[in-house]
C-alpha positions, -999 to +999 in steps of 0.1 A: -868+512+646-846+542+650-857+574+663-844+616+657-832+628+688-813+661+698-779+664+712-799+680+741-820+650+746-791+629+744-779+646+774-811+647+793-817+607+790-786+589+782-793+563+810-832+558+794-813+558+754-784+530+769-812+509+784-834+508+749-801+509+726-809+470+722-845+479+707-836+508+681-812+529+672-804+572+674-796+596+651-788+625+671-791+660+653-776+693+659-794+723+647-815+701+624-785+687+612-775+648+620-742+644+637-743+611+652-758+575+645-762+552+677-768+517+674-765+484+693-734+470+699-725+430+689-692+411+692-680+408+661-700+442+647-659+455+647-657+448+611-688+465+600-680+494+617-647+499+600-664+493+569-690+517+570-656+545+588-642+533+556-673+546+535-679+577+554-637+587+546-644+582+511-680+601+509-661+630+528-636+630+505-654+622+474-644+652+451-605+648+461-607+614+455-626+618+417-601+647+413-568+621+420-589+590+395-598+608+372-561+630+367-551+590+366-573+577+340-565+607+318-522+597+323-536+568+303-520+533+306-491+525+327-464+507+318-464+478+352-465+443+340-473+417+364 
């Protein structure tokens, strides 16, 4: 279950949000906006995390990154045999 909290709630009840982080998860908003996402941590959750840092690099840069593939599938084909 996750619940919409403020970053002022956050602040009033972090001991009460670190005792039920096991049962659901946070995503904390600022000015109606969501900033964070809190959830549970696991050993071995290190992989998924850099996963989904990996996905949130590539959604923030999303236009640069069409920009850059696009300007390179346009240059046509290379000429790198392997």
């Amino acid at each position: 279950m996750t619940s919409i909290i403020t970053t002022t709630e956050v602040q009033q009840r972090i001991g009460t949000i670190s005792t039920a982080i096991a049962d659901k998860s946070y995503i904390v908003t600022n000015h109606g906006k969501g900033r964070i996402v809190m959830l549970p941590y696991f050993d071995g959750c290190d992989d998924t995390i850099s996963d989904y840092l990996e996905d949130f690099a590539m959604n923030k840069n999303a236009e640069k990154l069409q920009r850059r593939y696009q300007q390179s599938a346009k240059s046509g084909l290379s000429s790198l045999v392997i």
